[in-house]
C-alpha positions as a Markdown table, in Angstrom:
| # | Residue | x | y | z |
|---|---|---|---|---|
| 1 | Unk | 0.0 | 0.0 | 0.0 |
| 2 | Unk | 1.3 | 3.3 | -1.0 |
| 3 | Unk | 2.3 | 5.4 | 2.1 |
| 4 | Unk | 0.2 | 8.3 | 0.8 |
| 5 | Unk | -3.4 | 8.0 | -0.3 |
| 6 | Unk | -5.0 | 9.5 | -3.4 |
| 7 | Unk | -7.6 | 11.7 | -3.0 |
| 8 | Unk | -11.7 | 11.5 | -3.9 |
| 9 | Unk | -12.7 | 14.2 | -6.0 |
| 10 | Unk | -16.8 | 14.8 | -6.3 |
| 11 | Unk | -17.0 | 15.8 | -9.7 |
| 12 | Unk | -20.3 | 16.9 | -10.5 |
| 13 | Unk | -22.2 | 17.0 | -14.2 |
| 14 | Unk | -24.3 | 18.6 | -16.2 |
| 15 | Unk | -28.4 | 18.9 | -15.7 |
| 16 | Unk | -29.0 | 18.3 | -19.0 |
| 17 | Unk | -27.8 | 17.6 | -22.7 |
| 18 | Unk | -25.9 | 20.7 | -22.6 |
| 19 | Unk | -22.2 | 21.3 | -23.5 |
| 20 | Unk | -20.1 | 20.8 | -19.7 |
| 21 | Unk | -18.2 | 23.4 | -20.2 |
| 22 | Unk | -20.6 | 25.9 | -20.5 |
| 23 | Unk | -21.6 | 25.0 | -16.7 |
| 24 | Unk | -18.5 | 23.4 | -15.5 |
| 25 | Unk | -15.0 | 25.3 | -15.1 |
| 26 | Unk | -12.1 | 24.0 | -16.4 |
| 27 | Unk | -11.2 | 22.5 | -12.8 |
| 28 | Unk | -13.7 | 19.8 | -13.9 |
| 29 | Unk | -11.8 | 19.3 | -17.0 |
| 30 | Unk | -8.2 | 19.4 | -15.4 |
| 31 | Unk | -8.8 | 16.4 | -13.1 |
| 32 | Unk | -11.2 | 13.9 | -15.5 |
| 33 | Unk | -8.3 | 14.0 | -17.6 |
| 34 | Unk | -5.9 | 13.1 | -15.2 |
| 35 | Unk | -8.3 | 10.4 | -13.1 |
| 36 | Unk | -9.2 | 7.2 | -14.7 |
| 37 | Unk | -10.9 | 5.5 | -12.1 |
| 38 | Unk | -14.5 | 6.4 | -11.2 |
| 39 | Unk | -17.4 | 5.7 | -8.8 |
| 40 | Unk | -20.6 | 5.8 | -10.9 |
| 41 | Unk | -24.1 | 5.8 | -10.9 |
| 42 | Unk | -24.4 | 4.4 | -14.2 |
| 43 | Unk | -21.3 | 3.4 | -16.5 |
| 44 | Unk | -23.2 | 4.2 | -20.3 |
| 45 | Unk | -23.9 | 7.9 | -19.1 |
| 46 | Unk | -20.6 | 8.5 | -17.2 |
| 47 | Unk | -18.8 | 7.0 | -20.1 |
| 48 | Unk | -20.8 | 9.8 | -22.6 |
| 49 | Unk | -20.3 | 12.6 | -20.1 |
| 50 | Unk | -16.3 | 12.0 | -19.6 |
| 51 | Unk | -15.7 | 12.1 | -23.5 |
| 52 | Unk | -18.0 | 15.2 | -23.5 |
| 53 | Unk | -15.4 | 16.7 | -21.4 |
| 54 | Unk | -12.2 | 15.5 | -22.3 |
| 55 | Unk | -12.8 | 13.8 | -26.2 |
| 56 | Unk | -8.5 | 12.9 | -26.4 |
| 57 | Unk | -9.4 | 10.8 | -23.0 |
| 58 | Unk | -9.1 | 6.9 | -24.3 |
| 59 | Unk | -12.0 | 5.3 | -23.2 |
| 60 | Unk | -10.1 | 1.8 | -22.6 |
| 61 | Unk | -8.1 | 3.3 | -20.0 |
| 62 | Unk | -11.0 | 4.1 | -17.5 |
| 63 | Unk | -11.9 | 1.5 | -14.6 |
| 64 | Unk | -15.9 | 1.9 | -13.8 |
| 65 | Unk | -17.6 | 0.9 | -10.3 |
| 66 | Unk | -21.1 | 0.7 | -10.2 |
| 67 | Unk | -22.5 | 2.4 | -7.2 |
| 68 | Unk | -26.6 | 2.6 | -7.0 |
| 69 | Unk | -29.7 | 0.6 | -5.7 |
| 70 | Unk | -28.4 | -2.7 | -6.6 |
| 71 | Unk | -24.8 | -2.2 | -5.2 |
| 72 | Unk | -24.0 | -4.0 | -2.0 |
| 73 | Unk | -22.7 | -2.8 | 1.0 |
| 74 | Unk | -20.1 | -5.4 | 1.2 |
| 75 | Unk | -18.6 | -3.7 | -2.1 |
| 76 | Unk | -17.9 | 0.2 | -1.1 |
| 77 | Unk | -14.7 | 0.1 | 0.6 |
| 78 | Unk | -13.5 | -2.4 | -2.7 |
| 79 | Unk | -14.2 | 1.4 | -4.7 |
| 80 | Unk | -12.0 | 3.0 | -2.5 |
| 81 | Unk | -8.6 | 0.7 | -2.6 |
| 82 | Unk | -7.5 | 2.6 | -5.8 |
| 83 | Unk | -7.3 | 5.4 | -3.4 |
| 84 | Unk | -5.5 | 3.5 | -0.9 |
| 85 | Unk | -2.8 | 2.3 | -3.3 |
| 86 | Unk | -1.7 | 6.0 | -3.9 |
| 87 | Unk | -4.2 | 7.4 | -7.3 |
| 88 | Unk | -7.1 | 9.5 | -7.2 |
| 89 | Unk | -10.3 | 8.2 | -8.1 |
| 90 | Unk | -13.7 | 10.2 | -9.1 |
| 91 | Unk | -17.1 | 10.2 | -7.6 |
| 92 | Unk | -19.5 | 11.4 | -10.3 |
| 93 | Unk | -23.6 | 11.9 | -10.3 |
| 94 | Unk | -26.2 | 11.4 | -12.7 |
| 95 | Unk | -27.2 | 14.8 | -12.5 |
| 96 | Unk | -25.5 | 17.9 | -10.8 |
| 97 | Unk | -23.6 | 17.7 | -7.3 |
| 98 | Unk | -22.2 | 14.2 | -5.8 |
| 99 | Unk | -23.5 | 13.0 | -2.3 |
| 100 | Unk | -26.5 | 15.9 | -2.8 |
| 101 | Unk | -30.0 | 13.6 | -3.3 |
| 102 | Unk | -27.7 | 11.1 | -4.5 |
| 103 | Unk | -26.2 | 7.9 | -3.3 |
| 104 | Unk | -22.3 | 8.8 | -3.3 |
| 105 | Unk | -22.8 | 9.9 | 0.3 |
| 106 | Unk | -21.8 | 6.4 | 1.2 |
| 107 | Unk | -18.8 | 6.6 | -0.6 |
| 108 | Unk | -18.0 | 10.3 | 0.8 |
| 109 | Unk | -18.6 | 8.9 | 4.3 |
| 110 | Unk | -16.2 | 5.6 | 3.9 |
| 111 | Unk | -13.5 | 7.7 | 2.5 |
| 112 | Unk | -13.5 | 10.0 | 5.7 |
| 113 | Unk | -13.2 | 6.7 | 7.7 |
| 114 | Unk | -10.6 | 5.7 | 6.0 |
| 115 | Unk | -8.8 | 9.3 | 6.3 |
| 116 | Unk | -9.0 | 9.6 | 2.1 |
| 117 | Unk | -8.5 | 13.5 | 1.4 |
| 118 | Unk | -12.3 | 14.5 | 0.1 |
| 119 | Unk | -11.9 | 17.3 | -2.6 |
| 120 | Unk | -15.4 | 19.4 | -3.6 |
| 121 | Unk | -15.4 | 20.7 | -7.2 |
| 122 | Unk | -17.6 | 23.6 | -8.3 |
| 123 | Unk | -21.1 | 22.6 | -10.3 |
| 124 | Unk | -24.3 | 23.1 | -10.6 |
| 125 | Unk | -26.6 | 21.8 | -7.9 |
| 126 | Unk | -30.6 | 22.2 | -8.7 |
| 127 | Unk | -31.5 | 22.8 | -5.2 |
| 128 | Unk | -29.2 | 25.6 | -4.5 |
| 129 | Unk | -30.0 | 27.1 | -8.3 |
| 130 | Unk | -33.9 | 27.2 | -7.5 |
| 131 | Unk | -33.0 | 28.5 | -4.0 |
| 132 | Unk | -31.0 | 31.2 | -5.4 |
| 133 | Unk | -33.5 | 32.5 | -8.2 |
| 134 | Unk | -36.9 | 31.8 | -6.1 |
| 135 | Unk | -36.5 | 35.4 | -3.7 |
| 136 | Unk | -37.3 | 32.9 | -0.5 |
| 137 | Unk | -35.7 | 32.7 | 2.7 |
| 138 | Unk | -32.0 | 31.7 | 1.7 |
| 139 | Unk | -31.2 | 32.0 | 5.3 |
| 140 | Unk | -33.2 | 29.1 | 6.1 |
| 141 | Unk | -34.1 | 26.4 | 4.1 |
| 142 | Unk | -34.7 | 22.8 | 4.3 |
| 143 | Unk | -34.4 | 20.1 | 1.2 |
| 144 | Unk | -37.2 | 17.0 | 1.9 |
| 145 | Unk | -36.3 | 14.6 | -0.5 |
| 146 | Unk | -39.8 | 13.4 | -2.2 |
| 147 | Unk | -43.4 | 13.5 | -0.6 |
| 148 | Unk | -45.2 | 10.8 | -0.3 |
| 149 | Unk | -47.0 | 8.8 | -3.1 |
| 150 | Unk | -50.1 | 8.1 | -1.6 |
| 151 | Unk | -52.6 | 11.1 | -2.1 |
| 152 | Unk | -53.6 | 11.4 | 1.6 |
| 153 | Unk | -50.2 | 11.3 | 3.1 |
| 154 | Unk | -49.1 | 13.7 | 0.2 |
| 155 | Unk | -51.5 | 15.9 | 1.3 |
| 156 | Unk | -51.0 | 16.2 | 4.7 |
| 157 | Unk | -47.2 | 16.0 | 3.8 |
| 158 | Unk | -47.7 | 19.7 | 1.9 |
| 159 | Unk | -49.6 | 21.1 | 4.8 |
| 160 | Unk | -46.9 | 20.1 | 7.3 |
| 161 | Unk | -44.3 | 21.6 | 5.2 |
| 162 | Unk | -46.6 | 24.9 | 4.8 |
| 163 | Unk | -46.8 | 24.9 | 8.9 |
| 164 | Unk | -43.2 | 23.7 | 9.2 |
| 165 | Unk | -42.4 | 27.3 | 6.4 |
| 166 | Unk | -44.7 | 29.4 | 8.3 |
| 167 | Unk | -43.6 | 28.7 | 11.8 |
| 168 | Unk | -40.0 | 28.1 | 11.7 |
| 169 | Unk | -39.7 | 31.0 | 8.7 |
| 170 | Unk | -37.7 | 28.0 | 6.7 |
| 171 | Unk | -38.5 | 27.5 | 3.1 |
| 172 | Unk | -39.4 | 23.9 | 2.0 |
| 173 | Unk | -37.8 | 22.6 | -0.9 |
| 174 | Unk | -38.5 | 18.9 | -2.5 |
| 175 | Unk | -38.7 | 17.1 | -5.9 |
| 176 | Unk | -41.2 | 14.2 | -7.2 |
| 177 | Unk | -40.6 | 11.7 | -10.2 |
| 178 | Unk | -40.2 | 14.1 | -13.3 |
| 179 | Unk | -43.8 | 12.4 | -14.8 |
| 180 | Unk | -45.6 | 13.7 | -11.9 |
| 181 | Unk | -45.1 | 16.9 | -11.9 |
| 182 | Unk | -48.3 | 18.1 | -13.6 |
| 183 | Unk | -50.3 | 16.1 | -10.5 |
| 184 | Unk | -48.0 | 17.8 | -7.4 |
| 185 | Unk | -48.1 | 21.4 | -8.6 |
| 186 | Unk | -51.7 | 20.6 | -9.1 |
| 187 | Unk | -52.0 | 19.1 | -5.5 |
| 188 | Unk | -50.0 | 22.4 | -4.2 |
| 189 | Unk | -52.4 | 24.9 | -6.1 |
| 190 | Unk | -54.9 | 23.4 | -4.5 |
| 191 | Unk | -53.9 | 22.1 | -1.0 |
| 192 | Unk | -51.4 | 25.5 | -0.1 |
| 193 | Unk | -53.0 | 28.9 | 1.1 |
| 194 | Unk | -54.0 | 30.7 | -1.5 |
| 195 | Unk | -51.1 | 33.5 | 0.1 |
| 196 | Unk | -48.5 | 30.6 | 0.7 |
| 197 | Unk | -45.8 | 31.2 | -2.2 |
| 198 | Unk | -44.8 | 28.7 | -4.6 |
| 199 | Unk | -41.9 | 28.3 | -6.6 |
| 200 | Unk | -41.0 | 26.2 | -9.2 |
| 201 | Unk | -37.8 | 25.7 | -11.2 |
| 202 | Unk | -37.8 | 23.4 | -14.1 |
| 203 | Unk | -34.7 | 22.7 | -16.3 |
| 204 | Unk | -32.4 | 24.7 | -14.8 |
| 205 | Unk | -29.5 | 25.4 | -16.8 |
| 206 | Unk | -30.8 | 24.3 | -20.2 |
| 207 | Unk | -32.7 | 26.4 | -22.8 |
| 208 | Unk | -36.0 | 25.9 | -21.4 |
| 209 | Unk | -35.3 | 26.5 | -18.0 |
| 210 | Unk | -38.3 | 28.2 | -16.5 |
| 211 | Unk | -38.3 | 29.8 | -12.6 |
| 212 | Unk | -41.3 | 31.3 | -11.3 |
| 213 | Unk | -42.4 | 32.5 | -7.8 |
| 214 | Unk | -46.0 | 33.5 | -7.1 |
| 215 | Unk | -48.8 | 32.2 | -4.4 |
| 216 | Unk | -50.5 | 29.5 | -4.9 |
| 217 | Unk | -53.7 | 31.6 | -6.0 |
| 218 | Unk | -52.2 | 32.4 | -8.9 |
| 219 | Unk | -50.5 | 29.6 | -10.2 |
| 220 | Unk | -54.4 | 27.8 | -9.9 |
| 221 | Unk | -54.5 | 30.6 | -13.4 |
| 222 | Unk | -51.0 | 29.6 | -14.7 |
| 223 | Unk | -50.9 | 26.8 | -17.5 |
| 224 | Unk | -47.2 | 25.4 | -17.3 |
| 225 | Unk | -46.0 | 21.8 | -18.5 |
| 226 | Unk | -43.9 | 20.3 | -16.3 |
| 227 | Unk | -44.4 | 16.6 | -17.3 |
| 228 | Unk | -41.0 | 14.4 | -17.8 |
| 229 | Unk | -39.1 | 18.1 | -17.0 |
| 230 | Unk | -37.0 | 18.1 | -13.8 |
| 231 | Unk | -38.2 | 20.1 | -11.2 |
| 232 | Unk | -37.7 | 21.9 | -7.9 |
| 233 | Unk | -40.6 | 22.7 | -6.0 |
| 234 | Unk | -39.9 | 25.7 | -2.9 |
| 235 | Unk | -42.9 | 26.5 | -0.4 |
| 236 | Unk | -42.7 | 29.5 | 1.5 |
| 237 | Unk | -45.4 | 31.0 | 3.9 |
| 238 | Unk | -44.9 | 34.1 | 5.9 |
């Protein structure tokens, strides 16, 4: 084992089919073509997204580990040895920011444990983009992950959320499955005081990004198609 480990850089991607670079500095750049060992969600996609960046990079020299919902436990600290052994290895998402509503937390975690140098690189994160461009309460905030499925729970979920927002004065930001969209911001229109604002930020980054903040009153009058479109949902009542 080399005396000095390599460090875990969280390399974060695109939000869409856009060019990298046009979101991504040249840091990003810089260390996929240097690191050819990577922690991925899923090889076909981190494969495109590497040559995207760095097109001279030979695809036959990278080494891909699977990391999502079919990856066992037992495996993780196997990701990491390349680390161990003295060379840096890359922890890359699907979309936007490793270990942020993603499953390379784990690997983040083990590498502390195992005193591997952690290293952050600048992207885009959706969550922080809709914060930033909704005019809510960036001093507090709070990301939930998705509601519930079931229609009752969901309900209640958005009402506790609207209570949680008014009393702590903490905006409430969460996602759902991209091909429900059109059903939640329907839900919110409809469950949310007609004076609780709403924002919603879908496709942020790409061409047809569209950000809007109004109360739910008024988006009962606003026809938007969300369906299949990733989206950030923000409550905030005051």
């Amino acid at each position: 084992m080399n005396s000095v480990s390599g460090k875990l850089f969280l390399i974060p991607t695109t939000l869409g089919d856009n060019e990298p670079l046009e979101v991504l500095p040249l840091s990003v750049k810089k260390v996929i073509e240097d690191v050819n060992v990577y922690i991925v969600e899923n090889e076909k996609t981190a494969r495109k997204f590497i040559k995207k960046v760095s097109k001279k990079k030979q695809q036959s020299t990278l080494t891909l580990h699977v990391l999502n919902k079919f990856t066992e436990e037992s495996e993780l600290p196997t990701f990491l040895e390349t680390c161990l052994n003295g060379y840096n290895v890359g922890l890359l998402s699907e979309a936007g920011c490793p270990g942020i509503a993603d499953p390379g937390a784990d690997i983040v975690k083990l590498a502390h444990q195992k005193n591997i140098k952690v290293i952050p690189l600048v992207g885009p994160s959706s969550i922080l983009m809709a914060m930033m461009s909704s005019g809510m309460n960036g001093q507090n905030f709070a990301f939930n992950g998705y509601l519930p499925i079931d229609k009752d729970e969901r309900k209640r979920e958005i009402k506790n959320l609207e209570r949680l927002s008014f009393e702590k004065k903490q905006s409430q930001i969460f996602i759902e499955t991209p091909y429900r969209n059109n059903k939640m911001l329907e839900d919110l229109s409809n469950v949310l005081d007609n004076n609780t604002d709403l924002c919603v930020a879908c496709d942020i980054t790409l061409a047809t990004e569209y950000i809007k903040t109004q109360t739910a009153k008024a988006w009962k009058q606003t026809k938007v198609d969300l369906h299949k479109r990733p989206t950030i949902f923000i409550i905030y009542k005051s």
